[in-house]
N, C-alpha and C positions, 0 to 999 in steps of 0.2 A: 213411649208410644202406647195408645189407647187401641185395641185392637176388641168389635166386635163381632163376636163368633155366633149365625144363626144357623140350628139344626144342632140336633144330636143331643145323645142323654150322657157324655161323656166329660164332663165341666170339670169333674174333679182329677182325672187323669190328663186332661188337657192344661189343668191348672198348674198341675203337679211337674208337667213336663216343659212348660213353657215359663214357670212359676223360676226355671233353673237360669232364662234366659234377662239379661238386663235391663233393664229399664222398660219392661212390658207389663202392660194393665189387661185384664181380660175383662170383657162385660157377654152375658151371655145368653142368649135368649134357646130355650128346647126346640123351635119351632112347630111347636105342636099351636095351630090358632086358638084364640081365647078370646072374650068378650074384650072389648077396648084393646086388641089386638095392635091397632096403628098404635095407639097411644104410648103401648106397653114397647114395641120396637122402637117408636122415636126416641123414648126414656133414654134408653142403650146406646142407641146409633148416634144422637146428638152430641157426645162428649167422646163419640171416637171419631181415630184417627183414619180408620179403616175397620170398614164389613166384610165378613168372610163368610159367605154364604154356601153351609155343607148340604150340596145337593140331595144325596143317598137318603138324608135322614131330617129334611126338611120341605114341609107339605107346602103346594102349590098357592095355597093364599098365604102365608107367611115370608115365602119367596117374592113372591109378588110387592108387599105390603113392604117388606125391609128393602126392595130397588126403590121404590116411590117414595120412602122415607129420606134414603142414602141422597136419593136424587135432589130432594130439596132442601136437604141439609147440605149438600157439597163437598159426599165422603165417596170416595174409589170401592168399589165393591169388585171382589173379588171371588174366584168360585173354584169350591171343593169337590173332584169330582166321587173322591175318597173320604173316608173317616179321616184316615191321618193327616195330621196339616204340615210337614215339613217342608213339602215342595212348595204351597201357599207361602210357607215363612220366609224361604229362599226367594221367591217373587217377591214380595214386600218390601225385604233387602236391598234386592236389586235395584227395583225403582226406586225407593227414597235413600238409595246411599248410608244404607245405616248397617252396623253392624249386632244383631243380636245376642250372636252368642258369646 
């Protein structure tokens, strides 16, 4: 499973920690906005399976910009209202019947 992570300066502890779990791809965007913005989020969100958008530590045009992406690409977006993603992980679980850990 391809899972995109938007928000947050934490890629490498998220890597590390999710890096433990099976068959999971991280693609990951800081959500800080940048020039070519959409373009830079469709890269990411196009070849996953799901977007995880961490609220706390991702700016309002970025949020914005990776729904409208997710939305015409045809990917479940999902939202963090924490840094940590475990509960995120266990939701993703549930819905698609997979097993992570």
């Amino acid at each position: 499973m391809k899972i995109a992570i938007i928000g947050g300066y934490n890629f490498e502890r998220h890597s590390k920690s999710i890096g433990k779990l099976n068959n999971i791809e991280l693609r990951f965007h800081d959500g800080v906005p940048r020039r070519n913005n959409k373009k830079l989020l469709e890269n990411i969100i196009k070849g996953a399976d799901c977007v995880i958008i961490v609220q706390m530590v991702c700016s309002h045009l970025s949020m914005w910009d990776a729904k409208d992406v997710a939305r015409k690409c045809n990917k479940k977006v999902y939202y963090s209202q924490a840094k940590g993603l475990a509960s995120v992980l266990s939701l993703i679980e549930k819905e698609n019947e997979i097993n992570t850990a």
